[in-house]
C-alpha positions, 0 to 999 in steps of 0.5 A: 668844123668836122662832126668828128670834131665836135662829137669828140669834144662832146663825148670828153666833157659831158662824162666829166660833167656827168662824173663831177654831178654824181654826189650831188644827184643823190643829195638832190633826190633825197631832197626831192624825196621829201618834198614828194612825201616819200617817206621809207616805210617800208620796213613797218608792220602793217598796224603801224601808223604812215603819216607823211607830213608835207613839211618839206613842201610847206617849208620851199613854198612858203620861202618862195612865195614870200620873196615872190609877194616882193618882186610883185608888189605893185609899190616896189620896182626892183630895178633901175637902168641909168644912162646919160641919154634920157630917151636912151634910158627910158627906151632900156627900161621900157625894153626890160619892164615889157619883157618880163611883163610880158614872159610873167617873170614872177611866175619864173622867178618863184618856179626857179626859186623853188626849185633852187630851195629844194637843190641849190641853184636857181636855173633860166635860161634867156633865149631867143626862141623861133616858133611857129604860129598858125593863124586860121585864114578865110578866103571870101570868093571861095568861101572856104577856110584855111590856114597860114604858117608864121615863124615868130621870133621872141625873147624868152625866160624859161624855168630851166630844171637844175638836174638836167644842168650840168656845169663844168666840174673844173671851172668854167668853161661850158655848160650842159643842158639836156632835154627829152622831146617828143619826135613830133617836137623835134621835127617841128623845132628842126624844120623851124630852126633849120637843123641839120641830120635829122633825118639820120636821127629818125632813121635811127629811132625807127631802127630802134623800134621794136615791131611788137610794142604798139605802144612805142612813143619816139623821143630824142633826147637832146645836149645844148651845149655852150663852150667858151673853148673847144679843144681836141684831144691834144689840148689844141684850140678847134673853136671859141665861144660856140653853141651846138646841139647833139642829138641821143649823143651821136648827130650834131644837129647845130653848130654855130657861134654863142653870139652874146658879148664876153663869152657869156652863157644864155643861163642864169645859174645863181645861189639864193644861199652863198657857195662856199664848197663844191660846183653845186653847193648845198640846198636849203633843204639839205641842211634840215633833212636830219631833223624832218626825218626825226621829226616825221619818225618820232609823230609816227612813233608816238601815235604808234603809242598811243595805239598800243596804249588804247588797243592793247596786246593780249594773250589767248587760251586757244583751247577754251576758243569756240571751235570755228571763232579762232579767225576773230582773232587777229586783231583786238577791235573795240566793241567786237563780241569773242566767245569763249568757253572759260573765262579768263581766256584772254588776259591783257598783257601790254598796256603801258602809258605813254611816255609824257615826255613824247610830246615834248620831244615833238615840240622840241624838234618842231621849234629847232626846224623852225629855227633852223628853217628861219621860218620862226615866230618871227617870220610867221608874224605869230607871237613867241610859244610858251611865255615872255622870251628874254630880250636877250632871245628876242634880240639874237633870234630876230637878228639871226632871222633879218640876216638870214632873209637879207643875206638870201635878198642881196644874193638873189639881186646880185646872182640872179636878177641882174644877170637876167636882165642882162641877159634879156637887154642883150638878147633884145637888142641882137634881134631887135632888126630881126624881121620875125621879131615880136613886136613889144611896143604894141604892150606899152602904153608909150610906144615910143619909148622904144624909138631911140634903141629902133633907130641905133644899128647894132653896135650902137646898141652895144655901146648903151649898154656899156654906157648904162648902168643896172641897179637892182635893190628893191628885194633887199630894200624891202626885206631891210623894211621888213627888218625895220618892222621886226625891230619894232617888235623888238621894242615893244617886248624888251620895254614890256617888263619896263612900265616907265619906258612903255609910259614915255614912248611917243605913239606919233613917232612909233606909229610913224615909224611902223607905216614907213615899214609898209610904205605907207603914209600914216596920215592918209588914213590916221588923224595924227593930231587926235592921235597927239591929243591921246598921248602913249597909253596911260600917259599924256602927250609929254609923258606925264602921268594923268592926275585925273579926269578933265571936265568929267570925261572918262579915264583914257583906255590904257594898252599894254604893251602885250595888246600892243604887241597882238596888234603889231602881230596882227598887221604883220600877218596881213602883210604876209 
């Protein structure tokens, strides 16, 4: 393939990609805006209060954090390769489980997350990375030390930065990575992964110094592009499924063949929250920004009240001023002595209360982002603010939020997680022969686990895979439990206004009911027959009321539903 050729087609679609990323940049930065407390005041008077409220921040981490305590918790494996061979099934799923163990795909995954939370899509990229280890050598005849070079062949999942991304505006039919290197960085990866043209681009970077600047730092800026079809300028086909790498946009420095099956690309570009308009779709965050603005606006407005209000503004008779005091005031200060030389020099004339309905604005605008958030009550584990709801509120509340979170779960497995594993299936068994490869058996605690997949040739391996079949529910099916448990809060605050429900409920089977949304057996740490013998509170164990005491013994402690309901949110923060 000519050079010419390839710069061409380079040229073509990174401006087309560029052009269709245009709209959606200044909507991403806006986000970021926020997220790094970049408030605009820069309009406001010096006396005027700055507060930048990390709310944004608390927001993505929190969501983020809460779908990664899922992926990590040690009772749930969220995924499951099925073949007809066992030992073929065992060797896939060993595989899978040593890789992300050992690339910490948690740490990734929520890293990604929070990135796609603050924009829209979650970018990683699989790959096979070449790199060079250096081991320190001692040679005993000589007595002297020295060193040896190892080129080591891993899979790896890398967090990929979704600005750097460009995806085709028209369909899809490549993808655009671009990346800054330092040029220490680039030598290394050019000799590692035998590149072509660097030289020329040094020499290039060289020319480009400014002889004056003793503080020049080179770095090249590279494109790895992957295409599906690569066509000239007349439409007609040069090449198919090819990956290639252009350096500061004037030196191909790789081309060769995207060797993954189907075409397929090495990134996993997926949406926590469904795409219905655009390429990039809009993120989480997005949707509140109104809201955080007002909200961070009205904090500010109010305590700029409360300063008037306390400090007041006041007019001034120069003329009966101390001759040489004039420069005292500037400002009004608490406790500061201002003499005068006739009274009534100085008169108050501001000091208007605060408007009492400010802070029930602030409260207002709190609880919609909350609400729009879906990081409510109701998420938070915290009981409902200001008095009983409805349970009509309770209901429609807790459902809008499980749907919200089950919506995010089911896509994060189907967008995201399968792909990834996918990815590292194929990846690993393209260069499992490589020479150079890491050894991953070495980390399991059964090795031979992994003999089934070492003894097939390539295409056999391609083969299992077709034969296997990749399930990952574990997300949803904790956050469905997470719901279960929600309904059960639920219950506890519709039956409150109805003591005759409350007195029949069964505290065997609620109890039951709320350790299965934990995954845990209530038996390993309740006495369950005690807990019969007790009966529902102020009630005995077929629901009927106590007519008295037995054999003297004091009255039985009766739990309200409210108390009921403390404890259930108390387990739900310790969950959390």
């Amino acid at each position: 393939m000519r050079e010419h050729d390839i710069l061409r087609y380079f040229q073509y679609i990174h401006k087309e990609a560029e052009d269709g990323f245009v709209t959606t940049k200044k909507d991403w930065n806006e986000n970021m805006r926020f997220y790094m407390d970049e408030y605009q005041f820069e309009n406001k008077l010096a006396w005027q209060t700055k507060i930048k409220d990390p709310i944004v921040d608390n927001l993505v981490v929190r969501l983020s954090n809460f779908f990664v305590r899922i992926l990590m918790s040690s009772d749930n494996k969220y995924f499951t390769i099925e073949h007809p061979d066992p030992a073929v099934k065992a060797g896939l799923n060993a595989l899978v489980e040593v890789v992300l163990k050992s690339n910490k795909f948690p740490m990734i995954f929520g890293d990604a997350l929070k990135m796609a939370l603050l924009t829209s899509p979650y970018v990683t990229k699989v790959g096979y990375n070449y790199h060079k280890e250096t081991y320190p050598t001692y040679d005993e005849k000589s007595n002297t030390y020295d060193t040896k070079d190892t080129i080591v062949g891993k899979t790896e999942i890398k967090t990929c930065d979704p600005f750097s991304i460009r995806l085709d505006p028209n369909g899809d039919q490549y993808i655009i990575e671009i990346k800054e290197v330092d040029l220490a960085d680039f030598i290394n990866m050019a000799e590692v992964n035998k590149w072509k043209n660097a030289d020329k681009v040094i020499r290039n970077l060289h020319k480009q110094k400014d002889p004056d600047d003793s503080l020049y730092r080179p770095t090249v800026k590279l494109h790895y592009v992957y295409s599906r079809c690569m066509t000239n300028d007349h439409g007609k086909i040069l090449d198919e499924n090819v990956h290639f790498i252009i350096a500061n946009k004037e030196h191909v420095v790789f081309y060769g063949k995207n060797i993954l099956p189907k075409g397929e690309f090495p990134y996993v570009v997926g949406f926590p929250m469904k795409v219905l308009k655009g390429k990039y779709g809009r993120g989480y965050i997005s949707k509140l920004r109104s809201l955080l603005s007002s909200y961070v606006e009205s904090m500010n407005l109010l305590l700029d009240a409360f300063t008037l209000n306390t400090l007041g503004v006041y007019e001034v008779v120069t003329n009966n001023i101390e001759t040489g005091k004039a420069h005292l005031f500037g400002s009004v200060v608490p406790g500061r002595l201002y003499p005068v030389t006739q009274t009534g020099t100085i008169n108050q004339v501001y000091n208007n209360a605060v408007n009492p309905n400010a802070n029930n604005l602030l409260f207002t605008l709190d609880r919609l982002i909350q609400n729009r958030s879906f990081q409510n009550e109701f998420f938070q584990g915290a009981p409902t603010s200001k008095g009983r709801p409805t349970a009509s509120e309770v209901s429609q509340k807790s459902q809008d939020t499980n749907a919200f979170f089950a919506d995010i779960a089911n896509e994060i497995e189907r967008a995201i997680v399968e792909p990834t594993l996918e990815l590292l299936l194929y990846t690993e068994l393209i260069y499992m022969n490589d020479l150079s490869h890491f050894d991953y058996s070495k980390t399991l605690e059964n090795p031979e686990a992994l003999n089934a997949l070492k003894a097939m040739n390539f295409n056999a391996r391609v083969e299992a895979i077709k034969d296997s079949t990749l399930t990952v529910r574990g997300i949803s099916g904790k956050v469905l439990k997470m719901t279960n448990f929600q309904k059960l809060m639920q219950i506890i605050n519709v039956i409150g206004n109805m003591p005759q429900v409350a007195q029949a409920l069964d505290p065997v089977k609620f109890v039951q009911r709320i350790f299965e949304s934990f995954d845990e057996n209530p038996g390993d740490i309740l006495n369950m027959e005690l807990l019969k013998g007790q009966g529902v509170p102020g009630a005995t164990p077929t629901g009927e009321q106590p007519q008295g005491n037995q054999a003297g013994a004091p009255p039985a402690q009766q739990q309200s539903p409210e108390q009921l309901m403390e404890v259930l949110n108390n387990v739900r923060q310790q969950q959390q």
